[in-house]
Each structure stands twice: as structure tokens, then as C-alpha cells.
C-alpha positions in Angstrom: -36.4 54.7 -11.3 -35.5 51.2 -9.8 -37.7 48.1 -10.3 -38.9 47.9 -6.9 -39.4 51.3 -6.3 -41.7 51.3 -9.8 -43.3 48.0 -8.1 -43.7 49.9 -4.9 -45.4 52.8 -6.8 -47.4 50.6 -8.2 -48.7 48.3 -5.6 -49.8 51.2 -3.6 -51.8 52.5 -6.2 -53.4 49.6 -6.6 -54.1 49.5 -3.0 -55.8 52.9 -2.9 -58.0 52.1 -5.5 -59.0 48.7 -4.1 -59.7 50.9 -0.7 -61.7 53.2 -2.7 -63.9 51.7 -4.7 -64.3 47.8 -3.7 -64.2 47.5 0.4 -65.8 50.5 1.1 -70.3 49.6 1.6 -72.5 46.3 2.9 -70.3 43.7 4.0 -72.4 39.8 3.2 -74.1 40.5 6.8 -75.9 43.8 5.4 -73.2 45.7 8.0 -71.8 49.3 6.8 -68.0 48.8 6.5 -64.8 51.4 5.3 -62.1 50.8 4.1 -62.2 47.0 5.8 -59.8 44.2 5.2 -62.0 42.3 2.9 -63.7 43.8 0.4 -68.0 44.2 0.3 -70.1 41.9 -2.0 -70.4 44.1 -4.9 -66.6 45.7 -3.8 -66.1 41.4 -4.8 -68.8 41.4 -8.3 -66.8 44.5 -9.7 -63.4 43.0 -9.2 -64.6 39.6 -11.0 -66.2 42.1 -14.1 -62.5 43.7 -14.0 -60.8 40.5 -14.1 -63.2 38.8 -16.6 -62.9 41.9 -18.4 -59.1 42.3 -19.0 -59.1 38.5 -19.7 -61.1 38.4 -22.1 -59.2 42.1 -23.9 -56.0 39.7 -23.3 -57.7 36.9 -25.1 -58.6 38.8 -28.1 -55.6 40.1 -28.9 -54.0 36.7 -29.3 
């Protein structure tokens, strides 16, 4: 497998799970949403716990 077909791979899982889980519910105006553009509030408060999260794993292991 190539580089950028692995990178391809890749990005589009990210994607779907991003779709699934984190833009999918309320929007900030209290407005059902799927699969929008941006993600909902909490779609936004999980991806922060995720990021903080692996930081802090990455951290630790220094």
C-alpha cells in the first residue's frame, strides 16, 4: 500500500467517525442536526475530552 492511499484510508475513517458520533444531535441553537458540517456542542466537548485525553497519554510516556 502507498502512502497516500494509507492516508486516504485513513482520513476517511476518521471522517466517518467524526459523522457518527460528534455532528450528529442539538446544534448551540437547541436545532436537531445530522450529519451537519459542523459538529453539535457535546459532538465539540467529546472531541476536546479526546484530544485532552491523548495529550496527556502522549505526555506521560515522555
Amino acid at each position: 500500500m502507498k502512502f497516500s492511499e494509507f492516508y486516504e484510508e485513513s482520513s476517511l475513517g476518521v471522517h466517518k467517525q467524526l459523522q457518527q458520533d460528534l455532528n450528529t444531535g442539538a446544534d448551540y441553537n437547541g436545532k436537531e442536526v445530522i450529519n451537519d458540517i459542523h459538529m453539535t456542542k457535546i459532538g465539540y466537548d467529546i472531541l476536546g475530552k479526546r484530544l485532552a485525553e491523548k495529550a496527556i497519554e502522549l505526555i506521560k510516556e515522555k
